[in-house]
C-alpha positions as CSV (number, residue, x, y, z in Angstrom):
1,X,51.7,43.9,18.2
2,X,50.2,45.0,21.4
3,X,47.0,44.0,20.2
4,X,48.1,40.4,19.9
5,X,49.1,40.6,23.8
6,X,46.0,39.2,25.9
7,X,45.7,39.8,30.1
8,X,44.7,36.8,31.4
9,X,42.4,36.9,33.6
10,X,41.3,36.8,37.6
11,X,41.3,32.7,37.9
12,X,43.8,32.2,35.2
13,X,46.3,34.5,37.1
14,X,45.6,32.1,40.2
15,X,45.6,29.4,38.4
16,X,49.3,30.4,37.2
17,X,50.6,31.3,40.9
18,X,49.3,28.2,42.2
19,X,50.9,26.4,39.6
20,X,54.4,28.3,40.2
21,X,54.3,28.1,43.9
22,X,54.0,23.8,43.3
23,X,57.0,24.1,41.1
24,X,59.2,25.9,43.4
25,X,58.5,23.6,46.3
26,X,59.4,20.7,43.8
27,X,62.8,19.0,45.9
28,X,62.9,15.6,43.3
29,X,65.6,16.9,41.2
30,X,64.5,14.3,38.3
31,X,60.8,15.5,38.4
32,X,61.8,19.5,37.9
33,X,64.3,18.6,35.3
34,X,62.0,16.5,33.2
35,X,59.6,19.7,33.6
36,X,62.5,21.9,32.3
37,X,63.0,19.8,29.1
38,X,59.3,19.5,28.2
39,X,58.4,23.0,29.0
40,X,61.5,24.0,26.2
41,X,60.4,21.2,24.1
42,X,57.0,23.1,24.2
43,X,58.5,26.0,23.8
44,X,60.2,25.6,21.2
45,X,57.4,24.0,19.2
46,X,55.0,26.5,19.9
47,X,57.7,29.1,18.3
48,X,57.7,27.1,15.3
49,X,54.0,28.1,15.0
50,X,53.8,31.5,16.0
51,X,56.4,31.9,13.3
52,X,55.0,29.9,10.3
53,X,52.1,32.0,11.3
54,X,53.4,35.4,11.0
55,X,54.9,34.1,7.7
56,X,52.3,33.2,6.5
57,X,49.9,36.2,7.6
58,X,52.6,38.9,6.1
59,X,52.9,37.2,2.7
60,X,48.6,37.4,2.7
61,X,48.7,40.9,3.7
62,X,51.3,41.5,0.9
63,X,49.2,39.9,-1.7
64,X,46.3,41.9,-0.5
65,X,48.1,45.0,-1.3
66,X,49.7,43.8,-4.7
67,X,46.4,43.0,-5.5
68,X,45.3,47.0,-4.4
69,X,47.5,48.5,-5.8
70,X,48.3,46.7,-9.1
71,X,51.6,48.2,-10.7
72,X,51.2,49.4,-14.2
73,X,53.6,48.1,-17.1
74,X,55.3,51.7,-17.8
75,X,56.2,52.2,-21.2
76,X,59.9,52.9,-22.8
77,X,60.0,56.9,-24.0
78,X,59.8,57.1,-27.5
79,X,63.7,58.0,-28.1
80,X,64.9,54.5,-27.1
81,X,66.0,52.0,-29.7
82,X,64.9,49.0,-27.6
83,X,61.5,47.7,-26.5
84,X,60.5,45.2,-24.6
């Protein structure tokens, strides 16, 4: 997973502060609330995605092996009354 985890870079991380350092100076009440609901609006939406996406990457990666490693029909010993 750590490979999925991206540092972002010089301008971006300036580009974050400055962006933090406007929201905590917010005073309208409203206005920061609002931002609250959208952000876990966003949030939450964005989770949706990241998960249908590790869904759906897992069940490739299982069919990827299944079709590897193919498992082989074994065949009932020759003392047993049944077959299949």
């Amino acid at each position: 997973m750590d490979e999925l985890l991206v540092r972002p870079s010089l301008e971006q991380e300036l580009e974050i502060e400055r962006k933090v350092r406007d929201i905590l100076e917010m005073d309208d009440k409203k206005e920061l609330a609002d931002l609250a609901v959208a952000l876990l609006k966003q949030n939450w939406a964005q989770n949706e995605v990241l998960t249908s996406c590790f869904d759906k990457i897992h069940l490739l990666e299982a069919r990827i092996i299944c079709m590897n490693n193919p498992v082989k029909k074994q065949r009932n010993p020759w003392w047993m009354f049944w077959t299949n």
